[in-house]
N, C-alpha and C positions, 0 to 999 in steps of 0.2 A: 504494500500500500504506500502509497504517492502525496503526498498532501501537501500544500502550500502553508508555514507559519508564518504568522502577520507581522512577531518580532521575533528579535532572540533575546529578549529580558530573559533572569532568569525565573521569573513566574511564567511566563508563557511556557518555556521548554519545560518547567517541570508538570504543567497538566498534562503536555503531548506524551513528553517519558513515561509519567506513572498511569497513564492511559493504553500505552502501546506497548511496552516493555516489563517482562515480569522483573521484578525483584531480584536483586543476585547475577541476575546475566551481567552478562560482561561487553562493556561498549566503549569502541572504539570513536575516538571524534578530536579533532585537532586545538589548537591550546584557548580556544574563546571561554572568556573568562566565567560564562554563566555556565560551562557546562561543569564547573563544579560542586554544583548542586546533586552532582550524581553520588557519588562517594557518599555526601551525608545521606542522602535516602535511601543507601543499602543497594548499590551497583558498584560491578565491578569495575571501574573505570580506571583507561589509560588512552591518554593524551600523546600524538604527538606533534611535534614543535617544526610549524613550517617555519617560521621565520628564524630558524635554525637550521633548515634545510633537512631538517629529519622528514624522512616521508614512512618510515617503521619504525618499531618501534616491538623485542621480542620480548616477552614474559618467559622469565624461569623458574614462574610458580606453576604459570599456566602451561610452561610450552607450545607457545602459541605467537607467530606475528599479529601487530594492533599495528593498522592502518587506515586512511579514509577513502580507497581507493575503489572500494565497492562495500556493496550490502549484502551480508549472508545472513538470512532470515532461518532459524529454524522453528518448527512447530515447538509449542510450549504445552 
């Protein structure tokens, strides 16, 4: 699913999050400053930093690359 958001405050992204996203998944999104709202309401969140030139970003808890290069949706 596709949707157009009006802002990126971080009250907007957090209805669409806790709307669309269970609890605990782990979400990849790059360093905008409201997406750290994710962490406090119990997501796995990892950032990475374009304007570092980071475009991944690997967890060695997760084993797992975090990047914003596409969307892998799994059934919940």
């Amino acid at each position: 699913m596709a949707a157009v958001i009006p802002n990126v405050t971080t009250e907007t992204l957090r209805g669409v999050v806790t709307r669309t996203i269970e609890k605990g998944s782990a979400v990849s999104t790059d360093e905008l400053v409201s997406y750290n709202l994710l962490k406090k309401d119990g997501y796995d969140h990892h950032a990475v930093s374009h304007t570092k030139k980071q475009w991944r970003k690997y967890s060695y808890r997760r084993n797992e690359y975090h990047h914003t290069n596409r969307v892998v949706l799994e059934p919940v």
